[in-house]
TORFIDO-588792 format. One record per residue: residue in three letters; z, x, y of N, C-alpha, C in turn. Coordinates in steps of 0.1 Angstrom, whole numbers, padded with zeros to 4 digits, always signed. Layout:
N
ALAZXYZXYZXY/...
% end
This chain:
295
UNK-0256-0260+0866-0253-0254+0879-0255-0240+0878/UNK-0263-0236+0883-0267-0219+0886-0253-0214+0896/UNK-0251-0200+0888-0244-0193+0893-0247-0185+0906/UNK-0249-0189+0916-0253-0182+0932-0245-0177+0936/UNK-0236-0172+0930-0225-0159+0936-0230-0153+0926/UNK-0235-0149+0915-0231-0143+0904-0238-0145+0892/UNK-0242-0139+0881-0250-0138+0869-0241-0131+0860/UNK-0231-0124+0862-0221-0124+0848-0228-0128+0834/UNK-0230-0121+0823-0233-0120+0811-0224-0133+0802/UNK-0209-0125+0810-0196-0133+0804-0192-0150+0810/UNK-0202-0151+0823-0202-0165+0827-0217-0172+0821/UNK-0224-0165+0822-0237-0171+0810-0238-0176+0798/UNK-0224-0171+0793-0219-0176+0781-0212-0184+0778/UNK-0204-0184+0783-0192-0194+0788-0197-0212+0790/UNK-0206-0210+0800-0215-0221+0803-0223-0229+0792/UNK-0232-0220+0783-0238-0223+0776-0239-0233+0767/UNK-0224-0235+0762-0222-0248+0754-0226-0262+0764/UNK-0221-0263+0777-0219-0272+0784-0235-0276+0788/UNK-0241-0263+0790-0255-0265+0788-0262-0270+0784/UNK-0264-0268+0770-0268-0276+0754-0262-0293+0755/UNK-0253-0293+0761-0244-0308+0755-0249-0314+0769/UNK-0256-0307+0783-0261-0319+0791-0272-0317+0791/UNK-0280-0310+0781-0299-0312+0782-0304-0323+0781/UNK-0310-0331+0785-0315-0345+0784-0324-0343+0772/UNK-0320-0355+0764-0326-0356+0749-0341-0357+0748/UNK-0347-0367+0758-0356-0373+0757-0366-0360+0758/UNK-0364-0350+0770-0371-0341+0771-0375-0330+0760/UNK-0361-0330+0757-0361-0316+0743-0373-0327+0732/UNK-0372-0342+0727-0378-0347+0715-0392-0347+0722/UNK-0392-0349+0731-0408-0346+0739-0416-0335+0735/UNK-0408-0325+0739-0413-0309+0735-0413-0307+0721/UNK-0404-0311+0711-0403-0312+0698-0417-0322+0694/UNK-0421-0335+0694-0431-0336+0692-0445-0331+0697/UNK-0443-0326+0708-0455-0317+0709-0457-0307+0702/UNK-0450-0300+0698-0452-0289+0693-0452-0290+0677/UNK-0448-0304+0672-0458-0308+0661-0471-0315+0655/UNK-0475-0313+0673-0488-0319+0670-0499-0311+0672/UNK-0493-0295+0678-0502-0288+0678-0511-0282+0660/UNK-0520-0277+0665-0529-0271+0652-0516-0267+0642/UNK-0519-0267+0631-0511-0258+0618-0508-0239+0624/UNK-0520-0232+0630-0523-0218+0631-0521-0221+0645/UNK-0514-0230+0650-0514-0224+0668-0503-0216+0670/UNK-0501-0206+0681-0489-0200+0683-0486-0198+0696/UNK-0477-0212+0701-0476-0209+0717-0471-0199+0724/UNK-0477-0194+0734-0471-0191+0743-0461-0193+0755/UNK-0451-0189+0754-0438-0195+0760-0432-0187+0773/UNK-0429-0188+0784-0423-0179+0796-0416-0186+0802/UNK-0403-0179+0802-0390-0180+0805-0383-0174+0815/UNK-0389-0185+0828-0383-0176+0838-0370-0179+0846/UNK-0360-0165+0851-0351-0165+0850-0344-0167+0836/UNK-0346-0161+0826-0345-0160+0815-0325-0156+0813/UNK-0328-0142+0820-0310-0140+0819-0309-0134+0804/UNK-0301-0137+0799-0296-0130+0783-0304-0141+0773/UNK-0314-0148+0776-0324-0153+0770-0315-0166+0759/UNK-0312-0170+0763-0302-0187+0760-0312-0198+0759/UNK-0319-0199+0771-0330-0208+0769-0337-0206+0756/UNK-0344-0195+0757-0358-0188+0747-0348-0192+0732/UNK-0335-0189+0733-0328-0194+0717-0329-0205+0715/UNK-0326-0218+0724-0333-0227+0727-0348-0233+0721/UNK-0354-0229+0729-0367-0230+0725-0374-0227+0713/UNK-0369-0212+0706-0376-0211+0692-0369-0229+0684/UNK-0360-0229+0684-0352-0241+0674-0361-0254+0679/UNK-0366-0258+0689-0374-0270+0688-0387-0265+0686/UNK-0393-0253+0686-0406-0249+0685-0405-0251+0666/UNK-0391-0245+0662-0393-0243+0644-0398-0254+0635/UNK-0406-0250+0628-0405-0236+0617-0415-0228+0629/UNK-0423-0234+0639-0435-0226+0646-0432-0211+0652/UNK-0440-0202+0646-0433-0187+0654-0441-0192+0671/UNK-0435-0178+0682-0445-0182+0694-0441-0169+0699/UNK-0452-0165+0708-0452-0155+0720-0446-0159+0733/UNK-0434-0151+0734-0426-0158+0741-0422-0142+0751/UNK-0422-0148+0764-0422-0137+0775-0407-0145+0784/UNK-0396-0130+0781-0386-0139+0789-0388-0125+0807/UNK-0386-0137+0818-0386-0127+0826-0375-0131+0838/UNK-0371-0116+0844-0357-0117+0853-0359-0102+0860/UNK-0352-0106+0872-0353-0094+0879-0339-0087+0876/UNK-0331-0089+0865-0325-0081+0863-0322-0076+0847/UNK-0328-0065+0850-0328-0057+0836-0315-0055+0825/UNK-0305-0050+0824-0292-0053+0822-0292-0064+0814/UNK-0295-0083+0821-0290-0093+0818-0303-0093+0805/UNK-0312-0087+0810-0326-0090+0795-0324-0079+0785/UNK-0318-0072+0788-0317-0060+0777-0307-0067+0767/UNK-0300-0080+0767-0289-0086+0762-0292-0095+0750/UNK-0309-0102+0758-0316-0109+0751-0316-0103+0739/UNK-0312-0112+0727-0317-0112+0712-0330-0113+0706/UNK-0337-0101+0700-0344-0105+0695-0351-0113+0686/UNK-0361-0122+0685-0365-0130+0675-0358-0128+0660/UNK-0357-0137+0655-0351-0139+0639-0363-0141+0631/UNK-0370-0149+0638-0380-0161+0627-0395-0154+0626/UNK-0402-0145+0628-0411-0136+0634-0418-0140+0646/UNK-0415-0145+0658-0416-0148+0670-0416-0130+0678/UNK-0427-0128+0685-0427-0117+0696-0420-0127+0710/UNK-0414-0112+0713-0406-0114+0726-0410-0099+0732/UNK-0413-0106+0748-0416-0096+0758-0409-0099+0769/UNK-0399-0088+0773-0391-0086+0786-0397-0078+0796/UNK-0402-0088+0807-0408-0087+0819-0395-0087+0832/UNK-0395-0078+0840-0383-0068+0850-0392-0077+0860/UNK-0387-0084+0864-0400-0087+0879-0394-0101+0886/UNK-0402-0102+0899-0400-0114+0907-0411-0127+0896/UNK-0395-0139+0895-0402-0147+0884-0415-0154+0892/UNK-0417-0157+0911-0424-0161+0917-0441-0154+0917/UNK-0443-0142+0911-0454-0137+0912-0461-0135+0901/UNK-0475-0134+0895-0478-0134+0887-0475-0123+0877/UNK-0475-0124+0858-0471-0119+0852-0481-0106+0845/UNK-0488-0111+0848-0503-0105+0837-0505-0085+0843/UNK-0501-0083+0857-0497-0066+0859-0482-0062+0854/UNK-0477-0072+0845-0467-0067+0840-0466-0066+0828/UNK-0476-0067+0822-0477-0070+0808-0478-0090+0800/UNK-0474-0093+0812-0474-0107+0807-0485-0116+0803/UNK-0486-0127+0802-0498-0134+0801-0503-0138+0812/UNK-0516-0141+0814-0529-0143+0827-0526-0158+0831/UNK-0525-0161+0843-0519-0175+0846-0535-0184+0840/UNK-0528-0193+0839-0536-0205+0827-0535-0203+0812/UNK-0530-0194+0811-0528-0192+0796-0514-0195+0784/UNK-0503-0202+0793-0494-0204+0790-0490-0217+0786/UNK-0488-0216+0769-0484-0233+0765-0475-0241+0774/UNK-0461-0233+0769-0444-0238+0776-0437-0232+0787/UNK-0440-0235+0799-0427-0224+0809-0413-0232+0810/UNK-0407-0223+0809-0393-0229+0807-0382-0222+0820/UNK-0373-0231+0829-0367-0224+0835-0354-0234+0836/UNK-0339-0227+0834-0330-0234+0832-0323-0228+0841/UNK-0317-0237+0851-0306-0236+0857-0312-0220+0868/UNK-0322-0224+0873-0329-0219+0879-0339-0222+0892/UNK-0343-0234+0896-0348-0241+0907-0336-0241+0919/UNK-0324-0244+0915-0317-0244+0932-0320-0227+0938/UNK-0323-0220+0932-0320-0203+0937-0336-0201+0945/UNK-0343-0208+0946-0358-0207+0947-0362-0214+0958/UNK-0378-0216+0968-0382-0225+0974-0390-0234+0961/UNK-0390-0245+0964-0394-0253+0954-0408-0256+0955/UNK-0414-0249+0963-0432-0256+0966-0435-0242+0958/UNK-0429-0230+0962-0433-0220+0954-0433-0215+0938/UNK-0423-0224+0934-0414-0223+0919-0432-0233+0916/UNK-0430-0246+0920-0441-0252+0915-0450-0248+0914/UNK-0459-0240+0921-0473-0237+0925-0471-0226+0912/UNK-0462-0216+0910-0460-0206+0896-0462-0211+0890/UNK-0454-0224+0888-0454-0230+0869-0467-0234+0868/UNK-0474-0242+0877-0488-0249+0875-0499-0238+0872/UNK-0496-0222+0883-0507-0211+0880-0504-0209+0864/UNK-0491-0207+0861-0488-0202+0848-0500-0213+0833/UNK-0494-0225+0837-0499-0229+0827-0514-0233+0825/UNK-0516-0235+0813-0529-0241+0806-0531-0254+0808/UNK-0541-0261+0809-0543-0275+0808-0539-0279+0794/UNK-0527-0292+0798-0522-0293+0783-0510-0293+0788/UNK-0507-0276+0788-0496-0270+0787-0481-0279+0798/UNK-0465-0276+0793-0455-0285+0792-0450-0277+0802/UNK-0441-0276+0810-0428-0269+0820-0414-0280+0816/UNK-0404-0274+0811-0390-0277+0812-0381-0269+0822/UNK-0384-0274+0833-0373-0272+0846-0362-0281+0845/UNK-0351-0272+0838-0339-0280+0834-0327-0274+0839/UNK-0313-0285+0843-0301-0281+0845-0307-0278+0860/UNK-0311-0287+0865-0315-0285+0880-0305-0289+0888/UNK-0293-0280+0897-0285-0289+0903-0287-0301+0915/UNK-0277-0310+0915-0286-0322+0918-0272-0332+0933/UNK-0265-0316+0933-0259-0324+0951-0242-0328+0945/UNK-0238-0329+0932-0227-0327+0928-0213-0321+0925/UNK-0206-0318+0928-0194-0307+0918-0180-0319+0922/UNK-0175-0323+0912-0163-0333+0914-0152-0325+0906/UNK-0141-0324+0909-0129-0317+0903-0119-0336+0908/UNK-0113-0330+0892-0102-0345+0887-0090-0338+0885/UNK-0078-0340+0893-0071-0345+0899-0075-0337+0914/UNK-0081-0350+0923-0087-0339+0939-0075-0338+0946/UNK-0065-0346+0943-0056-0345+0957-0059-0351+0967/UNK-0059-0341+0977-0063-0342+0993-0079-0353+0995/UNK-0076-0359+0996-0090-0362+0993-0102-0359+1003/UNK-0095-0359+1016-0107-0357+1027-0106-0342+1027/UNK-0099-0331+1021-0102-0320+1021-0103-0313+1010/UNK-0104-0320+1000-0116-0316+0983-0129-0320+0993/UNK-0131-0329+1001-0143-0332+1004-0149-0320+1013/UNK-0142-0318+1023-0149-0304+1032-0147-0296+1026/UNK-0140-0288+1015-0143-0278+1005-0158-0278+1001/UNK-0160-0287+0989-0171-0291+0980-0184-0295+0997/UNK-0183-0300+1005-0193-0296+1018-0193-0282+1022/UNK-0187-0278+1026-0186-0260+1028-0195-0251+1012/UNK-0193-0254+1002-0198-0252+0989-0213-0254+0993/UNK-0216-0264+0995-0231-0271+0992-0236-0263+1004/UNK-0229-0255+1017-0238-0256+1030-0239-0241+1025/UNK-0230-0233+1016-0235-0218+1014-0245-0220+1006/UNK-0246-0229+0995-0264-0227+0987-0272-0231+0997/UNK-0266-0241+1008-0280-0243+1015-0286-0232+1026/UNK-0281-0224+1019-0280-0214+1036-0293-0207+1035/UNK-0300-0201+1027-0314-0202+1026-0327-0207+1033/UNK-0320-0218+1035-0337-0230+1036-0333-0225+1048/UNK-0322-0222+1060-0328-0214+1071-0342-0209+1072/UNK-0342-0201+1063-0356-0194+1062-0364-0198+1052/UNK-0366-0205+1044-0370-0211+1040-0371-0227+1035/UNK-0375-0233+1044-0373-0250+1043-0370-0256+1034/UNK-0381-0252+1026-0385-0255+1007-0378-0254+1000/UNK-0366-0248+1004-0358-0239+0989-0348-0250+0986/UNK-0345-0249+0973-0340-0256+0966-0322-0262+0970/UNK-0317-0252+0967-0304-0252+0973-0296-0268+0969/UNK-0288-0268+0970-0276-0282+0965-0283-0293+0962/UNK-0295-0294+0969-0300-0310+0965-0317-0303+0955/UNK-0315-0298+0955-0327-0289+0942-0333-0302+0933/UNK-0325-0308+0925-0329-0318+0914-0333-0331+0922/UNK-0330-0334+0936-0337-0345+0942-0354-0339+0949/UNK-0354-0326+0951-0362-0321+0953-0379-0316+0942/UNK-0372-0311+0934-0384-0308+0922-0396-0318+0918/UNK-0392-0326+0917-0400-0338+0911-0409-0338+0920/UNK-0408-0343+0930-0423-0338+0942-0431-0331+0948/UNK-0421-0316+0945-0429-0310+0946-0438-0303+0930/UNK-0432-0307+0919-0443-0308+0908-0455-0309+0910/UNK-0453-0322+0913-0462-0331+0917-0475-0331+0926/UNK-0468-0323+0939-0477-0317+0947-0487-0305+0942/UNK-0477-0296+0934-0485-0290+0926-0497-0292+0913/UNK-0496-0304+0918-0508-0310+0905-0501-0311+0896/UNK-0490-0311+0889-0482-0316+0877-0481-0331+0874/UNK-0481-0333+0863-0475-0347+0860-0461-0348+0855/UNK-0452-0353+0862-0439-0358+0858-0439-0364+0845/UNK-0433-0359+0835-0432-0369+0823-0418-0376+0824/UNK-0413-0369+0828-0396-0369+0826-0387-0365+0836/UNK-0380-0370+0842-0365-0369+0853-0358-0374+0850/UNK-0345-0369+0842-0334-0379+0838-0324-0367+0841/UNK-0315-0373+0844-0300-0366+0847-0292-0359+0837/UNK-0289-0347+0842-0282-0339+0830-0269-0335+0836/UNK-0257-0335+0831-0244-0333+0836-0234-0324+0826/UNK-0229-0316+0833-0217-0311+0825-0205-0318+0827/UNK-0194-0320+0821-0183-0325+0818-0171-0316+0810/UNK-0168-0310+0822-0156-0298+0817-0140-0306+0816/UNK-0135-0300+0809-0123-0305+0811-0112-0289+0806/UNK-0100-0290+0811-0095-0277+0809-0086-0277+0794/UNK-0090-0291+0787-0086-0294+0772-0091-0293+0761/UNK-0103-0282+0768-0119-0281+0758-0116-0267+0749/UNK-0103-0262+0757-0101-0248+0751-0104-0234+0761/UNK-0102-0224+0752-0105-0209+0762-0116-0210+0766/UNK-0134-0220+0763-0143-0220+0770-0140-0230+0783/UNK-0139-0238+0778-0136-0248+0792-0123-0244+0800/UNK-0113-0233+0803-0113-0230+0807-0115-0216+0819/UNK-0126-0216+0813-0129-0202+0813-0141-0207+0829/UNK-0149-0215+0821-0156-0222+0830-0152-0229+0846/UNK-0140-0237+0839-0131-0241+0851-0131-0232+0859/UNK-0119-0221+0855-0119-0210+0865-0131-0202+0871/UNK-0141-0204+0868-0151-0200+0876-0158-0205+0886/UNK-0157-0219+0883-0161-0231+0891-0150-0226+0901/UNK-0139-0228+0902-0132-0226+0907-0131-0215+0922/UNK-0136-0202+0917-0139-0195+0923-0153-0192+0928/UNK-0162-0197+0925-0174-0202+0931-0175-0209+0945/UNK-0165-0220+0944-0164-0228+0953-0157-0221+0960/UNK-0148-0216+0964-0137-0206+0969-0143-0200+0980/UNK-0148-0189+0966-0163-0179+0977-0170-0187+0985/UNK-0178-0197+0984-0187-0198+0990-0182-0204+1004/UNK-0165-0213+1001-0161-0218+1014-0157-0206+1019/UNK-0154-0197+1020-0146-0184+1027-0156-0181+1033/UNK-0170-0178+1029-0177-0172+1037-0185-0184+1043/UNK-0185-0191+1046-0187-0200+1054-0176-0207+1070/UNK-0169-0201+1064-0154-0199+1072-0151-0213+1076/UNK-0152-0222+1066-0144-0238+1067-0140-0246+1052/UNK-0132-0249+1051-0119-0251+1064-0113-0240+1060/UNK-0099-0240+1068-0091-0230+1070-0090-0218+1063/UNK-0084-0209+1064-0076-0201+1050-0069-0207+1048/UNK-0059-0214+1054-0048-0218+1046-0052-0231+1039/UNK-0059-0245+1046-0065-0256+1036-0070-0253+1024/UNK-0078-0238+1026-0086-0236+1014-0076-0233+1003/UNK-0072-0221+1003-0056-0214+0998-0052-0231+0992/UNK-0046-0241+1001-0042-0250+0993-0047-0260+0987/UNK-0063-0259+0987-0070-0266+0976-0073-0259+0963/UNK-0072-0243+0962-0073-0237+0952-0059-0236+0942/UNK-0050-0233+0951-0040-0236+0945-0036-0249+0933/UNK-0037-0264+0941-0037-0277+0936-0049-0272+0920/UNK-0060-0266+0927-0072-0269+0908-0063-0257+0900/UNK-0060-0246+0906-0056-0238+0894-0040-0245+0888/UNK-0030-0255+0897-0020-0257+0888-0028-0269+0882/UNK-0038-0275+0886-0040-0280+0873-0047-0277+0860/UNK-0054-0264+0865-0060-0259+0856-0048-0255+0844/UNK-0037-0252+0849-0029-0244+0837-0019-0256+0829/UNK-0021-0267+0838-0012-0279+0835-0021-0283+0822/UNK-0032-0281+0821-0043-0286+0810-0050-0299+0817/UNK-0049-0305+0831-0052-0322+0835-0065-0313+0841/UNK-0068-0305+0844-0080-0302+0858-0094-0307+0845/UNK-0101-0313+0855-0117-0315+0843-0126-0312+0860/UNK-0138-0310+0855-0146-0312+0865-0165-0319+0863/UNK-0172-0321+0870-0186-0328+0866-0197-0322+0875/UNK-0202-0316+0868-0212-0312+0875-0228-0318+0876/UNK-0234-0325+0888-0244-0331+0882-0259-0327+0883/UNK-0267-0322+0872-0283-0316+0875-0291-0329+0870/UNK-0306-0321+0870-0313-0330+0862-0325-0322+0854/UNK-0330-0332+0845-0338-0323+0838-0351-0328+0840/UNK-0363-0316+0840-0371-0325+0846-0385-0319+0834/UNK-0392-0326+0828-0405-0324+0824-0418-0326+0826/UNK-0428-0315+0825-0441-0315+0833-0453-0314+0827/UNK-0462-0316+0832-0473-0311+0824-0486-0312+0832/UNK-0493-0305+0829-0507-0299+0834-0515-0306+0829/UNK-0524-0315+0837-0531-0321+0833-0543-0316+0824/UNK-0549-0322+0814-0565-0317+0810-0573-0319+0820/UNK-0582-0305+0813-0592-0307+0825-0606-0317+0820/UNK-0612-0327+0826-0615-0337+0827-0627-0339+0812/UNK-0627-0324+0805-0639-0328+0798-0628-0326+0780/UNK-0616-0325+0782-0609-0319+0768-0606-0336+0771/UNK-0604-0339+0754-0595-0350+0753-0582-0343+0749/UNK-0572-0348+0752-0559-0344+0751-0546-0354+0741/UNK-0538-0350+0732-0527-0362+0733-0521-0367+0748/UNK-0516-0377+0753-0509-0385+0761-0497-0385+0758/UNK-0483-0376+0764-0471-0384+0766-0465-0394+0774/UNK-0457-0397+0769-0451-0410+0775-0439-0405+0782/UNK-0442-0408+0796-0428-0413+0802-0416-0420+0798/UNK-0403-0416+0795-0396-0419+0792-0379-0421+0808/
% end
């Protein structure tokens, strides 16, 4: 679930575990055998957009290992990349300040077609989705893989709901502030993002390898992360019904109330549902290529 109120360093982190525990397997062992079947001396090139404090790119070297890679994380906010860790394993890292939608190569980055892996996590609902695609396709090389993961996918369930027909217009007031966007831009991703990506990949001349469903599963008995998380969810939703001005102050007031005493009671859990999606650039008609499998 991307943070659309907010990019917090201290909520980037927080999340992170939950991240890792709903990445869809099949995609990461995808990427992992590809990247053993590249040459002995190859060294991919990797860009990471919406990168953030660079979580993914940590990510990424660990299925790319023992392989070092040229790896470009980019965000339009400086601050959250200055946070990024540098490589351990001798991997170059380049932090690119820029809109992730435009090309990278007057920023120092790499020339679109020249990119092994673009990686973007928890990043497609904030975007138009015909635009996000048409990047990742410019970006890459024929061959080359896209892991558009943690795509939110029209979900947020909180356990014990109460009210039930008013957890429901909450979590609708929630979904209509991400959607509020596609006003001006039709395409944009917004609450239903993860039903969305896969066709427009597609459109972009991508091949779908992979769409399988990725979910978090908080619970407020996971400890000071999971609650930490909670409470943010918490307030997420909050925000977004307030300024949407439904339902009430006071409905709202008393649906917040009900998650935070359960938050402190230890019973509140919540589910968040994305998906993960993998891609790839076709060869161009005269290279023979390996063939993945759909899974």
């Amino acid at each position: 679930m991307s943070a659309s109120v907010g990019f917090e360093a201290a909520w980037l982190a927080a999340r992170a575990p939950y991240d890792e525990a709903a990445l869809a397997r099949s995609a990461v062992a995808e990427i992992e055998a590809w990247a053993a079947w590249l040459p002995a001396d190859a060294v991919p090139v990797v860009v990471d957009l919406g990168s953030g404090t660079g979580v993914a790119l940590d990510r990424v070297r660990r299925w790319l290992a023992p392989r070092e890679s040229v790896a470009y994380a980019v965000d339009q906010d400086a601050e959250l990349l200055a946070r990024s860790a540098p490589p351990e394993d001798g991997s170059r890292l380049g932090r690119i300040v820029g809109d992730v939608l435009l090309p990278l190569d007057n920023l120092g980055g790499p020339a679109d077609g020249s990119v092994d892996l673009v990686v973007g996590h928890a990043l497609a609902d904030l975007l138009p989705l015909d635009r996000l695609a048409a990047r990742v396709a410019s970006l890459l090389r024929p061959g080359g893989l896209a892991h558009l993961a943690l795509v939110y996918d029209g979900l947020t369930a909180f356990e014990p709901a109460g009210d039930a027909s008013l957890h429901a217009a909450v979590l609708a007031a929630f979904h209509r502030h991400m959607d509020r966007p596609a006003s001006q831009s039709p395409d944009y991703g917004g609450s239903t993002a993860g039903r969305g990506l896969g066709p427009a990949l597609a459109a972009a001349g991508l091949t779908v390898l992979i769409d399988a469903p990725s979910a978090w599963d908080v619970r407020a008995t996971d400890g000071v992360g999971g609650r930490q998380v909670l409470d943010r969810l918490i307030r997420f939703v909050v925000d977004a019904a307030r300024a949407v001005g439904a339902p009430s102050p006071d409905d709202l007031d008393r649906w917040e109330r009900a998650r935070r005493a359960a938050l402190a009671g230890g019973t509140l859990t919540a589910r968040v549902s994305h998906r993960d999606l993998l891609a790839r650039k076709p060869e161009r008609a005269s290279r023979a290529g390996r063939s993945l499998t759909t899974t």
